[in-house]
FIZA-230864 format. One record per residue: x, y negated, z of N, C-alpha, C in turn. Coordinates in pm, whole numbers, plus 50000, padded with zeros to 5 digits. Layout:
REM residues N
XYZXYZXYZ/...
This chain:
REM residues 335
769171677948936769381667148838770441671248736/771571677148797772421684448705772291693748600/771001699048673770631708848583770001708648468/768941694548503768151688748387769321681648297/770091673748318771571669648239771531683248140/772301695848162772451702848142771661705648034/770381712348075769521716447963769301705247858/768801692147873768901681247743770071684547660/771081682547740772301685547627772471699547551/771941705847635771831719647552770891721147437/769441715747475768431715947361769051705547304/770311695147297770441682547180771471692047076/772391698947176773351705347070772671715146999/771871721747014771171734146963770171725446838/769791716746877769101705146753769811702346695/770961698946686772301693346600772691706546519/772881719746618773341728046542772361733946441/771371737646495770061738946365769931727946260/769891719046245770241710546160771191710946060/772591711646132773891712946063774071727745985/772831741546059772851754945981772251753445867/770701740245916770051745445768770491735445657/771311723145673772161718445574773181726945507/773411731345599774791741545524774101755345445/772631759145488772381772945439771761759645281/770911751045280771241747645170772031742245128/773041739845148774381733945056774851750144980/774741760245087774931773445012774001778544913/772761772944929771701776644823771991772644689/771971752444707772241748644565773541754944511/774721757144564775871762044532775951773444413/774721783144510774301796644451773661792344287/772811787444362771771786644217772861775944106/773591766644163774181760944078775091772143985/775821779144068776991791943999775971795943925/774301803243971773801813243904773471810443785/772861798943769772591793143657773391787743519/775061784443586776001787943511776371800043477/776301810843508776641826643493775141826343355/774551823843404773191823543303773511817643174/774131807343147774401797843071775441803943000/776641810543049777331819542988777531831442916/776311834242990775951849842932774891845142834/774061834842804772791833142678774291827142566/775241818742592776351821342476776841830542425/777061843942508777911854942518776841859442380/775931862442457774871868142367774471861842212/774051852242241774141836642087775571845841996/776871843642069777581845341968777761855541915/777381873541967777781885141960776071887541879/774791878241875774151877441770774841876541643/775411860141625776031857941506776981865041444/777441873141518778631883041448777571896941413/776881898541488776191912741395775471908441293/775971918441177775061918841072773381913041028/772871905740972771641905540946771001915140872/770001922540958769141931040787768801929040703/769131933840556768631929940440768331942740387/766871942740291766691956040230765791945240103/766641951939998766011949839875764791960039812/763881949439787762711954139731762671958739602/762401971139539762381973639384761281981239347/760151973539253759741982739229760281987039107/759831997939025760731999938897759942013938828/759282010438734758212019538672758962023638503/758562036938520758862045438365759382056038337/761032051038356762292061138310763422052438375/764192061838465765712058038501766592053938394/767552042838340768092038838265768992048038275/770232054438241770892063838204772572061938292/772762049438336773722042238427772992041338549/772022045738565771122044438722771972049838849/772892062638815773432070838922774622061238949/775012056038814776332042838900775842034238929/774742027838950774322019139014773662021239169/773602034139192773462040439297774872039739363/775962045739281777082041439411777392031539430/777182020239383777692005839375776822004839517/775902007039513774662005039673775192013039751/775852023439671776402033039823777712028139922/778192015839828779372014739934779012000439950/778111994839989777401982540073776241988040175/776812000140274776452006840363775362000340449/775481984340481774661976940533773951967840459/773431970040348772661967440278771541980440244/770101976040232769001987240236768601983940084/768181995139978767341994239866766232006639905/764871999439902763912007239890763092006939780/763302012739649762432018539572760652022839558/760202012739476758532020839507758652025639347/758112034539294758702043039150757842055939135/757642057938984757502071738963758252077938849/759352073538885760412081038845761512092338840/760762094338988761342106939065762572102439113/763782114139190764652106239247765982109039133/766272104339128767992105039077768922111139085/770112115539053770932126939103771662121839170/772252109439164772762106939324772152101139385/772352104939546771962099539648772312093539737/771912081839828772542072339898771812069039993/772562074640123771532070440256771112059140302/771172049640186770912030540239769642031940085/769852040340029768462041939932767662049039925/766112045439943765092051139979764182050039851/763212055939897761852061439729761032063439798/760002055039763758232057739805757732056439680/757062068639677756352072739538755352065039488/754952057639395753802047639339754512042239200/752902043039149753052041838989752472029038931/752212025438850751982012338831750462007538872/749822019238842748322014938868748212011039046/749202022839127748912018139269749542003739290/750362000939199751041990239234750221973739230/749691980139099748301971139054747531969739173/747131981339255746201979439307746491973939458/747881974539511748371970239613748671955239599/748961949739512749401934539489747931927339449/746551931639424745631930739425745301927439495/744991939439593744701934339743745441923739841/746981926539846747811915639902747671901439888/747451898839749747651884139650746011879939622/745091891639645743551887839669743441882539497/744021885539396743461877939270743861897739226/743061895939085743371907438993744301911238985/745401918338966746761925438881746761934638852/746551933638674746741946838584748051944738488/749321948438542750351951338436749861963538362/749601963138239749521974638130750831982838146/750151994138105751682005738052751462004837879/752392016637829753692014537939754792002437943/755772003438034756131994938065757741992937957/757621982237876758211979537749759561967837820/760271964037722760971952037741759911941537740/759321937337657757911926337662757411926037751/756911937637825756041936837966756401939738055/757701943538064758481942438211758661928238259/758421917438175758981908138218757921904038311/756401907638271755151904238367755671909138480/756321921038556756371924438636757231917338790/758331906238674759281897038722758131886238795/757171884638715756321873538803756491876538952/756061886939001755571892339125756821891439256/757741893539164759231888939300758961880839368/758701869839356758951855939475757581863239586/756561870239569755631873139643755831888639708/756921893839671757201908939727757031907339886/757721899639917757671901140061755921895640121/754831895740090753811894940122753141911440017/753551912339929752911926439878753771935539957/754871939340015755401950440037755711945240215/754711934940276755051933240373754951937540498/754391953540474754501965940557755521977540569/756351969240502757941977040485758921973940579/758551953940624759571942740663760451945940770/759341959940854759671954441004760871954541082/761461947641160763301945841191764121943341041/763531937140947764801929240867764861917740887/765781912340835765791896240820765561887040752/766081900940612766051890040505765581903940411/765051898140305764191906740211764801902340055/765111909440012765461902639814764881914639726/765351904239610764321914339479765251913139397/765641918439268766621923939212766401933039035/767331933139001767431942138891768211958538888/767921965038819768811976538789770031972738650/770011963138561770961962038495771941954738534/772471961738682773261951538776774191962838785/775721963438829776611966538949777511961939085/777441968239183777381958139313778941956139294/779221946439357780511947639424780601946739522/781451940239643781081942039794780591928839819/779211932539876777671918139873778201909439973/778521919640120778921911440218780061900140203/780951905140164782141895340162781691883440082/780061880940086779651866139961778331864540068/777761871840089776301871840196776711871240311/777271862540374778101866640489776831857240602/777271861540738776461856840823776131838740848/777161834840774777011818440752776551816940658/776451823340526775741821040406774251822540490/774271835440572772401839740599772011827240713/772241817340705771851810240822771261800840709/770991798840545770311796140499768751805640458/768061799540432766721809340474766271813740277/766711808640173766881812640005768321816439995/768941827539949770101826639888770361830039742/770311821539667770691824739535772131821739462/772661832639361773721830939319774201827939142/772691816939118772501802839020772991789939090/773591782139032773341770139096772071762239062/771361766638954769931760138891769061757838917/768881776038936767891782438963767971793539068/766481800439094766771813539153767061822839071/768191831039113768461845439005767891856339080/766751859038951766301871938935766401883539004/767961882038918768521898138928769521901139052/769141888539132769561889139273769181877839375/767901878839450767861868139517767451872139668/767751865239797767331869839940766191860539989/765351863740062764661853440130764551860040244/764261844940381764351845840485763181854840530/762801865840679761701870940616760251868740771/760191857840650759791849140785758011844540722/756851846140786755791841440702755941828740633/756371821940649756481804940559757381807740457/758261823240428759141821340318758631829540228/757321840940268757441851440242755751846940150/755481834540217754201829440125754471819540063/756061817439987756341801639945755881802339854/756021813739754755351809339636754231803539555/753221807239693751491797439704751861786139664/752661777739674752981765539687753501757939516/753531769439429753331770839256752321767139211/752341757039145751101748539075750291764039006/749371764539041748541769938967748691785938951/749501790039085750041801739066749581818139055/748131815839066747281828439058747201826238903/746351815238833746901822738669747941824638599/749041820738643750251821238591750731838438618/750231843738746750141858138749749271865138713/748421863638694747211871638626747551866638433/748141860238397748311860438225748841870638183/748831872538047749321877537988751091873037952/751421864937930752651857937885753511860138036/754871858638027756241855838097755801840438136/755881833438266756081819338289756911820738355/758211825238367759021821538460759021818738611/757891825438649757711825038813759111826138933/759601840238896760741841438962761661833738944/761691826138864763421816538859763111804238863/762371798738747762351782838725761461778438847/759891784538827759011778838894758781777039054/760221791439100760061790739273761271780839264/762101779239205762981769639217762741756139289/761441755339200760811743339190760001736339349/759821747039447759031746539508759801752639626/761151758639612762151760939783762671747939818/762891746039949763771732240021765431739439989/765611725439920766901727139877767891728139997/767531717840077768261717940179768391730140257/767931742140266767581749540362767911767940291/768531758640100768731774640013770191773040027/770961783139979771901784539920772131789639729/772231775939685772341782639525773921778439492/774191788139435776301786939409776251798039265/776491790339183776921799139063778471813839086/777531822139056778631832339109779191837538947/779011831738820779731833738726779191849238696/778551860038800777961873238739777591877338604/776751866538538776171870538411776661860438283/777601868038251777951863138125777061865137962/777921855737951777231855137760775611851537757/775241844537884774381841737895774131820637890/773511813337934773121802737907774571796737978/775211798138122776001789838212777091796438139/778261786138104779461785038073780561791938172/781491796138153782601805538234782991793038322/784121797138432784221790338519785111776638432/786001782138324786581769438268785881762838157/784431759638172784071756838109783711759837937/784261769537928783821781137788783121788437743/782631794537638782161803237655782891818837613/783761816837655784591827937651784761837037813/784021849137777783961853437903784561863937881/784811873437996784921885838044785031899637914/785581904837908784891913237768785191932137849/785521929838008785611947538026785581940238195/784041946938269784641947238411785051956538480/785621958338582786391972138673785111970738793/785311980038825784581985538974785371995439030/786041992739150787312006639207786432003239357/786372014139409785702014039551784842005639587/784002002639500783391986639563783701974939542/785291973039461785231958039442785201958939339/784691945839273784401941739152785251933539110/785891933638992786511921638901786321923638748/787131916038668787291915438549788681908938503/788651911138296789861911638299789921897138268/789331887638324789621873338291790261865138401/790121867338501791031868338646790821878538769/791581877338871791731882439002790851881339052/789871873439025788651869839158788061883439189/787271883339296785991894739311785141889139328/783761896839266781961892139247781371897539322/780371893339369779471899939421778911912239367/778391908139201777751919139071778241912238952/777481922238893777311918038767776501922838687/775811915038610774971914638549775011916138411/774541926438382774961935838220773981931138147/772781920838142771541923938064772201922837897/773221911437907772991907437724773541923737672/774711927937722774771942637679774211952637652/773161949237793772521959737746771131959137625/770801948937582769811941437565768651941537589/768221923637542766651920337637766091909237549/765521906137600764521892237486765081883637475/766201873237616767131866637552767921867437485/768391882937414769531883337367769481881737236/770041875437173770451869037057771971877136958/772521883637022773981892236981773421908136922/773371915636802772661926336761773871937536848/775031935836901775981940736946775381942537092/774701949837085773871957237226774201969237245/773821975937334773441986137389772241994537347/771221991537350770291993437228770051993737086/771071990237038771281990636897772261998936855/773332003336996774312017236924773422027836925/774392031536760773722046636752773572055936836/772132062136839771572074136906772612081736937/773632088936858774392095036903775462097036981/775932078636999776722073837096776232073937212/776452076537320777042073837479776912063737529/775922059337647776422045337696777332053737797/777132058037869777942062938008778772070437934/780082070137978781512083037923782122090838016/781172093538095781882101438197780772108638281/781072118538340780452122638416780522116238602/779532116038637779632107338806779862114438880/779992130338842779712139538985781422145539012/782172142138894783802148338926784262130438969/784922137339060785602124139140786622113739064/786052097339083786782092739067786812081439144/787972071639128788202057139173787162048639146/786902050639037786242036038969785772038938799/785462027038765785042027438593784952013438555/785072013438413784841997938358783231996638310/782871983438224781731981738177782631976438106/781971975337937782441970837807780991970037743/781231960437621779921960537526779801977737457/780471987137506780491996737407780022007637517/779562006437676779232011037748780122013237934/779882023937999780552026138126781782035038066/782992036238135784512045938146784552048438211/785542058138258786132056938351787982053838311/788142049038463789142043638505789992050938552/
């Protein structure tokens, strides 16, 4: 009888204790998975934030048909010291004398170009040669749609822009910064989109916004300038979702100086990459030379095109070392 005593109590404690193991092996489970899942939670922040601090890719799209403008090689170093910034060139212009390992050249001439934005955009495109001040401007249509014509270039960027050569950089990042790129348009109009510098997100819904242009296959297939790239995509990005901030770049043009004047700038500096002028301390992103150099808006006979043949725009040579150089209505210096 003792013995049976015995064993009950033995199989009751051994029931109690199995019980009390497998409560405790899960109290150790959820424990686990509770920690693990916090360790998880820490490390998808870790990661989130050490995203936001690296760089976004950006590579600017250019095509650019004819003849190198004669300031082309300083506009090459201005790209050379925005190291994380990409320009890829489609051209038959051959390459340039300086060179810059963030600038690339794929050979194509206007007719392939014709025939690639053809196919991409599925309507006709014949820009005529050669390619003039008058009919370069046809060629401006086609920006807001680069990133669907050249969208076998894209792969691992982020962001894609289109651009001018009568530009010099200053340092992009310190204005494109990773909180600016968390808008998906960045332009540096408050109006409009600029031209001669704009980013888009490179994402299919940004990269086909321009479909969304009343009537936008004949407006590219005309003959005439409609303002595609500036006014008309303007018209048709979520504001909420661009960044447009007047960056003061292009003077003597329609937008007034920052104090409201039209008294601008009359010599800018470029020393290592930063940009200023002699109207204050600030630094620019660029700047934008067109009225100097002149173009169809320009209205001032005090161009660049109108000094005599025998004058100089560039005064210096690029290949003996220096700091820096100015821009003036009378051409590039050095400094």
């Amino acid at each position: 009888m003792k013995i049976l005593v015995l064993e009950k109590d033995f199989i009751w404690k051994s029931i109690i204790f199995g019980k009390n193991f497998i409560i405790n092996i899960k109290k150790l489970f959820i424990i686990n998975i509770k920690k693990l899942f916090w360790k998880l939670f820490i490390f998808g922040r870790y990661l989130i934030w050490v995203a936001s601090r690296k760089d976004k890719k950006i590579i600017m799209l250019m095509p650019y048909f004819g003849k190198w403008p004669v300031w082309m090689d300083l506009y090459i170093e201005s790209c050379k010291l925005n190291p994380t910034i990409n320009w890829l060139f489609f051209t038959d212009c051959g390459l340039p004398k300086n060179r810059a390992k963030n600038v690339k050249y794929v050979h194509m001439n206007l007719d392939e170009f014709n025939t690639l934005a053809s196919s991409k955009l599925n309507i006709p495109v014949n820009i005529k040669k050669p390619i003039t001040i008058k009919n370069s401007y046809k060629l401006c249509h086609f920006k807001p749609a680069y990133g669907l014509i050249f969208e076998d270039y894209l792969n691992g960027y982020d962001f894609w822009g289109h651009g001018d050569i009568d530009v010099i950089y200053g340092n992009i990042r310190k204005f494109v910064t990773n909180k600016i790129l968390k808008f998906d348009v960045i332009s540096f109009h408050s109006h409009m989109i600029s031209g001669h510098f704009t980013l888009y997100r490179n994402r299919p819904r940004m990269n086909k916004k321009f479909t969304k242009i009343k009537n936008w296959q004949n407006k590219m297939m005309g003959t005439s300038y409609k303002n595609l790239d500036e006014v008309e995509m303007y018209k048709v990005v979520n504001k909420n979702t661009g960044y447009f901030k007047e960056s003061y770049s292009t003077p003597y043009s329609v937008c007034p100086w920052k104090d409201g004047t039209f008294n601008f700038p009359t010599e800018w500096y470029w020393n290592k990459g930063k940009l200023t002028n002699n109207k204050d301390d600030s630094e620019y992103p660029y700047f934008h030379f067109m009225i100097w150099k002149g173009c169809r808006w320009s209205k001032n006979k005090n161009t660049w095109n109108q000094l005599d043949k025998s004058k100089k725009i560039v005064h210096f040579d690029f290949k003996k070392p220096i700091s820096g150089f100015k821009i003036t209505k009378e051409g590039f210096f050095k400094i």
